[in-house]
C-alpha positions as CSV (number, residue, x, y, z in Angstrom):
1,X,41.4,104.8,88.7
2,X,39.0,105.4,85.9
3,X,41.1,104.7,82.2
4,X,41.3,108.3,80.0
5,X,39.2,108.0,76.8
6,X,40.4,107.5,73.7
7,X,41.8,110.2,71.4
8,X,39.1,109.0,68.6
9,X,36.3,108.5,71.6
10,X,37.0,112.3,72.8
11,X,37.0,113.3,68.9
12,X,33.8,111.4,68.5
13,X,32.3,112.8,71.3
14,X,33.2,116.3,70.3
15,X,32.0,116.0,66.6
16,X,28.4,115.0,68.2
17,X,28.0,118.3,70.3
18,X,25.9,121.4,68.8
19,X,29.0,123.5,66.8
20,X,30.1,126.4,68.6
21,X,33.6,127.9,69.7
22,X,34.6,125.9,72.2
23,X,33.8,122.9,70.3
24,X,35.8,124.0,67.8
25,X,38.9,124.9,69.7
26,X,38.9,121.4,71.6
27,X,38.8,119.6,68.0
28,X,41.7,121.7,66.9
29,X,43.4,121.1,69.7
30,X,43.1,117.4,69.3
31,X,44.0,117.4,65.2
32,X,40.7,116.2,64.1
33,X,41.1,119.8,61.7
34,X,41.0,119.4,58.1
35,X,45.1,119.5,57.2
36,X,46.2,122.0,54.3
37,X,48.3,121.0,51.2
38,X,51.0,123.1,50.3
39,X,49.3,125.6,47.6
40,X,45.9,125.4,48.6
41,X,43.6,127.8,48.1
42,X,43.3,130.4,50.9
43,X,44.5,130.3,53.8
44,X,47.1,128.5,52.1
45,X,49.7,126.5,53.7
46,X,53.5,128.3,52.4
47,X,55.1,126.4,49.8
48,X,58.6,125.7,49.8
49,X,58.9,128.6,47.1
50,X,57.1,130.7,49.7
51,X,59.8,130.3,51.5
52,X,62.7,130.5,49.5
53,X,61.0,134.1,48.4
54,X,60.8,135.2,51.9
55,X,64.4,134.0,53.4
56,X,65.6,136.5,50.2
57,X,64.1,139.5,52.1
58,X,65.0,138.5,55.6
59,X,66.5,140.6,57.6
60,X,70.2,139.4,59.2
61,X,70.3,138.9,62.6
62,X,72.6,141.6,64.3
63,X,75.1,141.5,66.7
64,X,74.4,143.5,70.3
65,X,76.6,146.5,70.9
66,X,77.7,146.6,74.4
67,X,75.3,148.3,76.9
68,X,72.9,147.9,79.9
69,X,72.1,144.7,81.3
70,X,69.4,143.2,81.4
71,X,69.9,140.8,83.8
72,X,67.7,141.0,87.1
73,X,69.6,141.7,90.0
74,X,69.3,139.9,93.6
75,X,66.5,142.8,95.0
76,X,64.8,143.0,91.6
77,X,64.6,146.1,89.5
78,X,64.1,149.5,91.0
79,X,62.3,152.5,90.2
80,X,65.0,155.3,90.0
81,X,63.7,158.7,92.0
């Protein structure tokens, strides 16, 4: 059974192809992606005062009024005629 490369030898590998999408995608997939600070210029990362802001505007969750299920039923769910 052959041994699985490396995180850093896949990363290595990646950062030596031509740059195009897919390339991309794979390094971001592996974290080799530049990380953000917190206030960094755009696309910023939300600050924690970011978030204070928006949890003032959040909406509450509400409670469900009674009403139609929504569970599936033992023959699925049927087309009513």
């Amino acid at each position: 059974m052959a041994k699985k490369p490396s995180k850093a030898a896949r990363i290595k590998k990646l950062k030596g192809q031509k740059p195009g999408l897919y390339r991309n995608i794979n390094l971001k997939k592996l974290g080799a992606g530049k990380k953000r600070k917190p206030g960094e210029k755009a696309p910023s990362r939300p600050t924690d005062a970011d978030f204070k802001r928006a949890a003032k505007t959040a909406k509450k969750p509400t409670k469900k009024k009674g009403g139609a299920t929504t569970k599936k039923k033992a023959g699925g769910y049927r087309r009513k005629k």
